[in-house]
Backbone bond lengths (Angstrom), bond angles and torsions (degrees), N, CA, C in turn:
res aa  C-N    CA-C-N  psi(-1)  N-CA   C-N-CA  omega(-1)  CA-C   N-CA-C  phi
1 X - - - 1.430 - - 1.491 109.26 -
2 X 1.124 118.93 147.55 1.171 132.65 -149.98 2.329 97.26 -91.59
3 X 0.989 103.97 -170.69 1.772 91.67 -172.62 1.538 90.21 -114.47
4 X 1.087 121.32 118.85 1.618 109.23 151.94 1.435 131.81 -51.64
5 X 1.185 125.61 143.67 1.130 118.81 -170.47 1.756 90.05 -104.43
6 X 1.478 115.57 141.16 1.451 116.37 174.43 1.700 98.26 -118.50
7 X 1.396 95.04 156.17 1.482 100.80 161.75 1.678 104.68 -102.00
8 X 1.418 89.68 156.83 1.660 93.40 177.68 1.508 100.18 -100.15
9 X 1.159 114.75 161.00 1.391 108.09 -154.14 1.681 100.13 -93.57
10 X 1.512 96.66 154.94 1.699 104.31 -162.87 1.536 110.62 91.75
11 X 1.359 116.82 -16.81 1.791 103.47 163.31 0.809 131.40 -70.72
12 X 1.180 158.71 -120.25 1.696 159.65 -156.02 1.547 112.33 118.01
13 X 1.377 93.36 111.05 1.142 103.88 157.54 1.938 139.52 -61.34
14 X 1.000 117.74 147.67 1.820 96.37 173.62 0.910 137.56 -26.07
15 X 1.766 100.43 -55.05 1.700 101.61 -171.83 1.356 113.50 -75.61
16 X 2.122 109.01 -15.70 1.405 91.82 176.00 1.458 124.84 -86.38
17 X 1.062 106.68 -12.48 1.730 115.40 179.96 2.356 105.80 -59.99
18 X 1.648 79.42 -65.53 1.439 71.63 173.43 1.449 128.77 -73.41
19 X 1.245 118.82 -12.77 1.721 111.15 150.99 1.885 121.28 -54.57
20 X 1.094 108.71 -44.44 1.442 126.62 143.22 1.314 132.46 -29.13
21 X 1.326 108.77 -57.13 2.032 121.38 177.31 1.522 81.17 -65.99
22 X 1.480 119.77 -57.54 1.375 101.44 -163.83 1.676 139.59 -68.49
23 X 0.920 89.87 -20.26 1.683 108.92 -178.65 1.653 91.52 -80.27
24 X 0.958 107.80 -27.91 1.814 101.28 -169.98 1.625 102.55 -82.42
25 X 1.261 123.30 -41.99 1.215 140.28 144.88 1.351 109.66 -8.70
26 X 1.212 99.91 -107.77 1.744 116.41 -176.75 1.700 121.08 -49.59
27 X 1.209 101.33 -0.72 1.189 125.49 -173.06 1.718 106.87 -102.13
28 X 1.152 115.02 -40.62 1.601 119.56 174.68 2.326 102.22 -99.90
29 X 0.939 86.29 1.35 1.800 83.80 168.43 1.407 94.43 -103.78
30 X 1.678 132.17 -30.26 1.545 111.63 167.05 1.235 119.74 -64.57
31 X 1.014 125.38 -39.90 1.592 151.77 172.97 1.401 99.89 -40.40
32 X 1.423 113.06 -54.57 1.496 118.50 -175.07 1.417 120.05 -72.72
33 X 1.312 108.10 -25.22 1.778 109.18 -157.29 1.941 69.23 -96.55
34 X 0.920 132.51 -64.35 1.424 127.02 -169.38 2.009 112.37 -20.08
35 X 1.830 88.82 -62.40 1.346 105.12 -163.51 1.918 104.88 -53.81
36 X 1.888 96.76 -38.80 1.377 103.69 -173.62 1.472 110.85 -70.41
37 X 1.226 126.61 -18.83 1.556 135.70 179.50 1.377 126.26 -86.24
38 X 2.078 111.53 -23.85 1.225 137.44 -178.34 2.242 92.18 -80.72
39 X 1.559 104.97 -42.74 1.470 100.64 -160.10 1.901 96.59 -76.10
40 X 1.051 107.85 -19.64 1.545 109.97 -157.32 2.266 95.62 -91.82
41 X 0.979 88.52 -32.48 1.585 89.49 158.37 1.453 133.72 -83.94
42 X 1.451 100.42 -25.47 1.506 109.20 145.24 1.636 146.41 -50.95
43 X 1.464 88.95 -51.12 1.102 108.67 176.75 1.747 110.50 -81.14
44 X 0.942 122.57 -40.16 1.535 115.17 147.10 1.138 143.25 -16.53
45 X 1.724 105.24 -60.52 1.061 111.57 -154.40 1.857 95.70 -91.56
46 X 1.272 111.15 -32.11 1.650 112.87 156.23 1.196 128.90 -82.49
47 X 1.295 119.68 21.07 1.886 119.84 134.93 1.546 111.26 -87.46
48 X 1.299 94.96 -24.74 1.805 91.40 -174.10 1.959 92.78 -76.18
49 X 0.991 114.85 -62.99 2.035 121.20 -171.26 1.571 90.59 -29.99
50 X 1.814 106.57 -65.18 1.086 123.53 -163.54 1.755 115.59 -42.11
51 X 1.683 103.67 -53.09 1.458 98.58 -178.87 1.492 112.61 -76.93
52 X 1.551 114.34 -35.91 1.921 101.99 175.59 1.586 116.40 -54.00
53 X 1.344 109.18 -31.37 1.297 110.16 174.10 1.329 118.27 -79.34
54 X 1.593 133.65 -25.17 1.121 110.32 141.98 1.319 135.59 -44.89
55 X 1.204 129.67 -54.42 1.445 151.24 164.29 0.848 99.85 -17.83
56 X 1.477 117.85 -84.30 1.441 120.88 -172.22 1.514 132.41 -63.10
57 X 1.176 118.30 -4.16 1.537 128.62 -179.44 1.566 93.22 -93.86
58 X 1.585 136.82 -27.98 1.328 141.64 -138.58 1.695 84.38 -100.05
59 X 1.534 113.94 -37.13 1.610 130.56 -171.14 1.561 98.16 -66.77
60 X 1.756 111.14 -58.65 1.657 102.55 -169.64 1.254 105.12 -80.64
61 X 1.537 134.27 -16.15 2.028 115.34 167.60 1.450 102.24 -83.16
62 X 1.105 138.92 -7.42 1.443 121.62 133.76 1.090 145.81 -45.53
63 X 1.349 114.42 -37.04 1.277 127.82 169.46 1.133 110.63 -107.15
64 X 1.677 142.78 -51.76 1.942 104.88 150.93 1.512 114.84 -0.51
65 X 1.607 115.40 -84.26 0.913 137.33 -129.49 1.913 103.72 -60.20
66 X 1.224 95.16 -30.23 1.520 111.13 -169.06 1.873 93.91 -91.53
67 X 1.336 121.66 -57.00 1.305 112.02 168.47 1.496 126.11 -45.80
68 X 1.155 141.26 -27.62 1.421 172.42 96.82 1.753 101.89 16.39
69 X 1.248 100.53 -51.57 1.595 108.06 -148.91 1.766 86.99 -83.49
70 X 1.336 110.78 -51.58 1.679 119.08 -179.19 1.124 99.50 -79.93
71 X 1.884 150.96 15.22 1.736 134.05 128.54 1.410 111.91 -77.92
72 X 1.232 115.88 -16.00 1.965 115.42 163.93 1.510 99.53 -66.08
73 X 1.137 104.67 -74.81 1.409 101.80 -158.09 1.742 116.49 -36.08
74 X 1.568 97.39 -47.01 1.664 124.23 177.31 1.289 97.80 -37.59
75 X 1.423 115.07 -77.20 1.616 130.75 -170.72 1.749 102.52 -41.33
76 X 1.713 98.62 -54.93 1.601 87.93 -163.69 1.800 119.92 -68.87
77 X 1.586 90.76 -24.67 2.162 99.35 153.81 1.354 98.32 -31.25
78 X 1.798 102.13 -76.85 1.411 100.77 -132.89 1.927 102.60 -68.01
79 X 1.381 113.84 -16.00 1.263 112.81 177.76 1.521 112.85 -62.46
80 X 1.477 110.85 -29.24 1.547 103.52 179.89 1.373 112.33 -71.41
81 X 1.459 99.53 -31.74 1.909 99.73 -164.46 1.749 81.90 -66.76
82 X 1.350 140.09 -33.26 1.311 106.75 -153.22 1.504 107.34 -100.54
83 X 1.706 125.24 27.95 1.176 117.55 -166.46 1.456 116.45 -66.17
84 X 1.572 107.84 140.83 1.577 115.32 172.04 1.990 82.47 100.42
85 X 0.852 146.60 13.60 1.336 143.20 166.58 1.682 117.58 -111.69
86 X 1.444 124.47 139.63 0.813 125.12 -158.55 1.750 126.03 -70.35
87 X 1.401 88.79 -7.45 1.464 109.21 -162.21 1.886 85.40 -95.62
88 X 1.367 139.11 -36.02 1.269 137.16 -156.48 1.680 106.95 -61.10
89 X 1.741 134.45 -46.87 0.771 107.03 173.46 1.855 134.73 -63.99
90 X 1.226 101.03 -33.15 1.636 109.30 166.45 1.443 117.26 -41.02
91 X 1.135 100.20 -54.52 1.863 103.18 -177.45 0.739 93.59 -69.04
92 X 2.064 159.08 -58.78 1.075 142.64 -168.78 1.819 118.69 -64.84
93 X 1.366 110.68 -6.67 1.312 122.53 153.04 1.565 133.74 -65.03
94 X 1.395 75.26 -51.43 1.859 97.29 174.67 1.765 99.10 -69.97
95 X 0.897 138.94 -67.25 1.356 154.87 151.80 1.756 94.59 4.78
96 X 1.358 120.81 -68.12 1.463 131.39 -152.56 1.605 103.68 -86.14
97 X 1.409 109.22 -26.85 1.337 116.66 -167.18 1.814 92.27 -98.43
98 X 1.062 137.93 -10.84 1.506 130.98 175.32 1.613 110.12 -99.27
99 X 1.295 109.10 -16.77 1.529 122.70 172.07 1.370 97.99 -74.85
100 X 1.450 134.80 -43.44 1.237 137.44 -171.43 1.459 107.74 -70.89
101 X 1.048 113.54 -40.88 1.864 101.29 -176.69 1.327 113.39 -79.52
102 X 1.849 102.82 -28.92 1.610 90.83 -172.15 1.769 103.00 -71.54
103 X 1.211 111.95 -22.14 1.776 109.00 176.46 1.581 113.62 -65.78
104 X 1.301 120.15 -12.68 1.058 123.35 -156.93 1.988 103.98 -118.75
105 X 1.241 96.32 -27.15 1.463 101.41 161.50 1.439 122.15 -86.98
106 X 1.855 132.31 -14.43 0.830 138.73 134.93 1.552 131.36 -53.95
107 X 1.501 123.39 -1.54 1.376 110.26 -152.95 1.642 96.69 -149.23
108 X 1.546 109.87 11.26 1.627 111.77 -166.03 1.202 106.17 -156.30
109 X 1.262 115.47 149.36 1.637 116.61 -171.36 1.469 101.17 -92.44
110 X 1.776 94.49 157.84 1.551 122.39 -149.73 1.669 94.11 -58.84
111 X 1.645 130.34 -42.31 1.213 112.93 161.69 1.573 147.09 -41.33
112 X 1.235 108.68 -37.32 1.274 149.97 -165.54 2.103 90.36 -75.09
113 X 1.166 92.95 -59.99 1.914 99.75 -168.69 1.521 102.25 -59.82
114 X 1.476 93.21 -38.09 1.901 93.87 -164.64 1.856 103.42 -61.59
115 X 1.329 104.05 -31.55 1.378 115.99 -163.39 1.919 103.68 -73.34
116 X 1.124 98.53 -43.26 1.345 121.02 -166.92 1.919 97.73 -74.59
117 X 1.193 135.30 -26.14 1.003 142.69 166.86 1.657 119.96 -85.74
118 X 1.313 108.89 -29.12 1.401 112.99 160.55 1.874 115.22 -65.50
119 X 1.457 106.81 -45.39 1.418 99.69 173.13 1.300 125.98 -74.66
120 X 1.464 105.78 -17.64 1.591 90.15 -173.97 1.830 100.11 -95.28
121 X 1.481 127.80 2.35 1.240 125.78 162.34 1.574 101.80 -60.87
122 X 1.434 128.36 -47.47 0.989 132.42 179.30 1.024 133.52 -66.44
123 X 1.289 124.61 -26.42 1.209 143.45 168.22 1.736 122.66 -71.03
124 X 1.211 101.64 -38.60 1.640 131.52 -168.39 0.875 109.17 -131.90
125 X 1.556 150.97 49.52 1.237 151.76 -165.73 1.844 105.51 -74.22
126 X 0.957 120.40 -42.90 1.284 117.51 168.49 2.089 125.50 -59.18
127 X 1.416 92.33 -38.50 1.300 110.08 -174.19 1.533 93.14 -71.26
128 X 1.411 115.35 -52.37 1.312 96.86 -176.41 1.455 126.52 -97.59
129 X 1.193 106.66 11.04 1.331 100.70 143.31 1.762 129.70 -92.33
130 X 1.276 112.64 -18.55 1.567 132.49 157.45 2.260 93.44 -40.59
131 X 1.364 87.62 -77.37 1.452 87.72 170.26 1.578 133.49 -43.30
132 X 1.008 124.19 -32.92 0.868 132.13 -161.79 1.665 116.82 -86.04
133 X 1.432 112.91 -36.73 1.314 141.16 158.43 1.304 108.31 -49.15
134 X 1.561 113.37 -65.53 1.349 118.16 -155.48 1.874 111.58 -73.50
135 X 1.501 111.06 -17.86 1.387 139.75 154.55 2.019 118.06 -39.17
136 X 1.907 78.24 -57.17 1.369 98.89 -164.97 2.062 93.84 -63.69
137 X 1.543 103.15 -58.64 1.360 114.88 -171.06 1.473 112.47 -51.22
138 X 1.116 109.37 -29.92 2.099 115.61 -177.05 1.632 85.02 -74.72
139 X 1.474 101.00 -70.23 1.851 88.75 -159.05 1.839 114.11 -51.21
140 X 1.265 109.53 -39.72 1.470 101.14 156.60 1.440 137.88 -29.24
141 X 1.593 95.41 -59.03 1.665 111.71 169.99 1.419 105.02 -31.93
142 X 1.523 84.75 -83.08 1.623 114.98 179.44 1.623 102.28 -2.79
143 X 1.687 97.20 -94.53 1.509 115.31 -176.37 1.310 115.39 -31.17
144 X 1.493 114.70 -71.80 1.447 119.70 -177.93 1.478 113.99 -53.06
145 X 1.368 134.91 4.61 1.447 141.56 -171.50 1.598 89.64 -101.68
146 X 1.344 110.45 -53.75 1.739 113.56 -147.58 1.684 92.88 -84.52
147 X 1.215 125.94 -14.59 1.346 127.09 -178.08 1.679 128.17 -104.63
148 X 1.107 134.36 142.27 1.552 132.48 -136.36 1.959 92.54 -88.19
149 X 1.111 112.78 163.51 1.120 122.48 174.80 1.647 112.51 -79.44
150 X 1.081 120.99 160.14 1.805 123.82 155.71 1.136 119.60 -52.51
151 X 1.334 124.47 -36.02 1.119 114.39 -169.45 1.993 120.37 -99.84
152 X 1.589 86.85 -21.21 1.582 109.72 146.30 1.572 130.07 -38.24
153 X 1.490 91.99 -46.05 1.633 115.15 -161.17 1.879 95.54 -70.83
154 X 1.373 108.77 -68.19 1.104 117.98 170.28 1.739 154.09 -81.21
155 X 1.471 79.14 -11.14 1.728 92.11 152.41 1.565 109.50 -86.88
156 X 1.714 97.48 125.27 1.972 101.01 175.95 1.386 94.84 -62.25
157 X 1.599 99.14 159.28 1.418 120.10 166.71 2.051 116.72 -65.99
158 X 1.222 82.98 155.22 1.589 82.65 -172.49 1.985 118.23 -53.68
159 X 1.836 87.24 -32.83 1.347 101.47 -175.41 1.797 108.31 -74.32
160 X 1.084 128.43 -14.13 1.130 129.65 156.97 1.239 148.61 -71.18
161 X 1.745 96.40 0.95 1.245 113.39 174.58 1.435 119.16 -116.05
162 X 1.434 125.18 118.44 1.508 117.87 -162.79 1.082 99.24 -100.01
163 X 1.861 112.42 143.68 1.443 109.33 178.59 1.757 106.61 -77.88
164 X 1.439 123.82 -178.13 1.295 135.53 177.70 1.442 113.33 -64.82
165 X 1.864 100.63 123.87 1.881 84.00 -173.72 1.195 94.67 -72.09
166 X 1.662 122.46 -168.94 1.698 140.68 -153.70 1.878 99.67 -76.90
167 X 1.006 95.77 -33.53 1.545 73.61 -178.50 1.144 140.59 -98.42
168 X 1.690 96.59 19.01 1.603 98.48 163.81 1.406 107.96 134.84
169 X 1.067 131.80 -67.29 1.632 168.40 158.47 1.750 85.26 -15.04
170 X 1.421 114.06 123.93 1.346 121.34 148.72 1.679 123.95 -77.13
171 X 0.998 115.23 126.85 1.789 111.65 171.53 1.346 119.07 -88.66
172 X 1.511 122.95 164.97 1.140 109.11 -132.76 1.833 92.84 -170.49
173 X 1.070 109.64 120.16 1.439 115.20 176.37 1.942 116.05 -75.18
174 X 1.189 108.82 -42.40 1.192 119.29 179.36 1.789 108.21 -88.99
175 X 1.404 100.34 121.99 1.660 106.18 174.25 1.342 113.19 -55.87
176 X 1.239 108.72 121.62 2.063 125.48 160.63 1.142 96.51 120.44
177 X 1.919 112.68 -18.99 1.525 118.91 -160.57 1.859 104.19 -63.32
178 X 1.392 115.91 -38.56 1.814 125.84 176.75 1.364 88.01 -60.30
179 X 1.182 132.19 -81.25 1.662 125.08 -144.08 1.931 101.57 -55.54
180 X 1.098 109.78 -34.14 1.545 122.80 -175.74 1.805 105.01 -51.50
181 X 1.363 99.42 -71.25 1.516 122.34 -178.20 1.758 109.04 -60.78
182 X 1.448 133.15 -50.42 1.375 114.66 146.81 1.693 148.42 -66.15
183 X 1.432 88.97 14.07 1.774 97.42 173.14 1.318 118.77 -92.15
């Protein structure tokens, strides 16, 4: 009888190695078409973010631009009510210079404004910080207008308070609170 030849284990023969290269092969070209199919859905899906978010930035300097347009007008009111006062030409400054951005945030791309607001900080550093305050102080208004007071918060409403039914007896939201108030 002839000798078998054994492998000791952990060798490899030829054909198994390159059955091996190959499987490893076809195995890193899935890998690849994956990675190329993972980036191309990527990249998709941030032209799509990319353009709604254009969209939507293109929607609110539209509407700045028009909100903007009705604080000129406001300003240039209030400059008339204050004519012959020292403060009237300024506001009619401020007035001309808020008409200018909102024309200019209507009429220029969202890069273009950011840039154009960086120079004129630079340019006008006082003015726009003058602006910037007086921004801060409206939206303040604003807020503190649309939001309830402290003492709002914790004084009950009128409708929450029931008057005494007829026979005497106060009512009373809190238990013991009736027997308390008719003793």
């Amino acid at each position: 009888m002839g000798e078998l030849k054994t492998r000791k284990q952990g060798e490899q023969g030829p054909s198994d190695r390159a059955s091996e290269e190959q499987s490893s092969q076809s195995g890193r070209d899935a890998e690849g078409g994956l990675l190329d199919q993972a980036r191309g859905v990527a990249s998709s899906v941030a032209e799509q973010a990319k353009s709604a978010v254009g969209s939507r930035l293109a929607e609110r300097t539209t509407k700045s631009a028009a909100e903007l347009s009705e604080l000129a007008d406001a300003l240039r009111h209030t400059g008339r009510r204050l004519e012959g006062n020292v403060v009237a030409p300024l506001i009619g400054k401020a007035a001309d210079r808020v008409e200018q951005i909102s024309d200019a945030l209507d009429h220029t791309d969202l890069r273009q404004v950011v840039r154009n607001v960086e120079n004129f900080a630079r340019r006008e550093p006082l003015m726009f910080l003058g602006g910037a305050f007086a921004a801060g102080l409206l939206g303040a208004r604003f807020l503190r207008g649309a939001a309830p007071t402290p003492s709002e918060i914790m004084e009950p409403s009128h409708e929450a308070r029931k008057p005494a039914p007829l026979g005497g007896r106060a009512a009373s939201a809190i238990p013991g609170e009736a027997r308390r108030l008719s003793s």
